[in-house]
C-alpha positions as CSV (number, residue, x, y, z in Angstrom):
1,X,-45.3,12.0,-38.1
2,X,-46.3,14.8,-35.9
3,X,-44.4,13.7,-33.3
4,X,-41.0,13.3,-35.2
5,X,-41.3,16.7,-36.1
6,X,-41.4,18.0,-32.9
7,X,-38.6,16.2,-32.2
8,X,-36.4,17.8,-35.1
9,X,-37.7,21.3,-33.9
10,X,-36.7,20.2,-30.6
11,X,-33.2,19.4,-31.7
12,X,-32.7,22.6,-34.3
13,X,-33.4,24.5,-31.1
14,X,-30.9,22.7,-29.2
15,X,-28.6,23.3,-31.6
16,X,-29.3,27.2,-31.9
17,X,-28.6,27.2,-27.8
18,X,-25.8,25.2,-27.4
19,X,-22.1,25.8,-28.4
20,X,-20.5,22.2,-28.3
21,X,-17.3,23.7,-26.9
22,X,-19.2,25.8,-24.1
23,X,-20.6,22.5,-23.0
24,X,-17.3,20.9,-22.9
25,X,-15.8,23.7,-21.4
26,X,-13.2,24.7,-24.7
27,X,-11.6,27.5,-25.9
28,X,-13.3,28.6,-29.0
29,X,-9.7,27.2,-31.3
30,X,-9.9,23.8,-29.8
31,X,-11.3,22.0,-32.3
32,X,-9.7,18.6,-31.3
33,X,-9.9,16.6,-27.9
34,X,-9.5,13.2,-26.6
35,X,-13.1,11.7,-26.6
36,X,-15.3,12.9,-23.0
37,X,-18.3,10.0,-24.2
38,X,-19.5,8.1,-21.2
39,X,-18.3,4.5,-22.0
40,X,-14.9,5.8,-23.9
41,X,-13.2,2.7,-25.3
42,X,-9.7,3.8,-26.4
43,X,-6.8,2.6,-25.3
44,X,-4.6,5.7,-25.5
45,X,-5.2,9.3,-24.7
46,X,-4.9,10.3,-28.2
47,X,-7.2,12.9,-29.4
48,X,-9.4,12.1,-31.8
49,X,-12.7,13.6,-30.8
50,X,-13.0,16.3,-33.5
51,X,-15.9,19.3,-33.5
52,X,-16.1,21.1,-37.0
53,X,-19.1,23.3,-38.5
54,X,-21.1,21.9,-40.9
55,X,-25.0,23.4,-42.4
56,X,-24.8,25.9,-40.0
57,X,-24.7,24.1,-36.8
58,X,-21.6,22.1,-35.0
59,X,-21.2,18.5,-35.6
60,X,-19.4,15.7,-33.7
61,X,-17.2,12.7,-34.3
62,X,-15.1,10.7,-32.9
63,X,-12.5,9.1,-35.0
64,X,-11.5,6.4,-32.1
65,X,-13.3,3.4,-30.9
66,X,-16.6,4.9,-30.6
67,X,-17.2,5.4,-34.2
């Protein structure tokens, strides 16, 4: 138990650090892209990687092939 909750301190602190866009190298408005995951399965270059705040922190999904 200990463990896992070092682990979810370790990622609320990765959270606090990092700006998903600033990793991915956005403008601060971009809030849509075509997917950048290692492994990206879509056929088409249609965005559909989306970032959007949620409890406080950024959150991720892409709406494509990679679920």
């Amino acid at each position: 138990m200990e463990q896992r909750n070092r682990l979810q301190e370790h990622i609320r602190d990765i959270r606090r650090l990092y700006d998903i866009r600033a990793v991915l190298g956005l403008d601060a408005n971009k809030k849509k892209i075509i997917c950048p995951l290692p492994g990206h399965r879509h056929h088409n270059n249609t965005p559909s990687f989306h970032i959007f705040p949620k409890a406080g922190h950024q959150q991720w999904q892409c709406f494509g092939n990679c679920g």
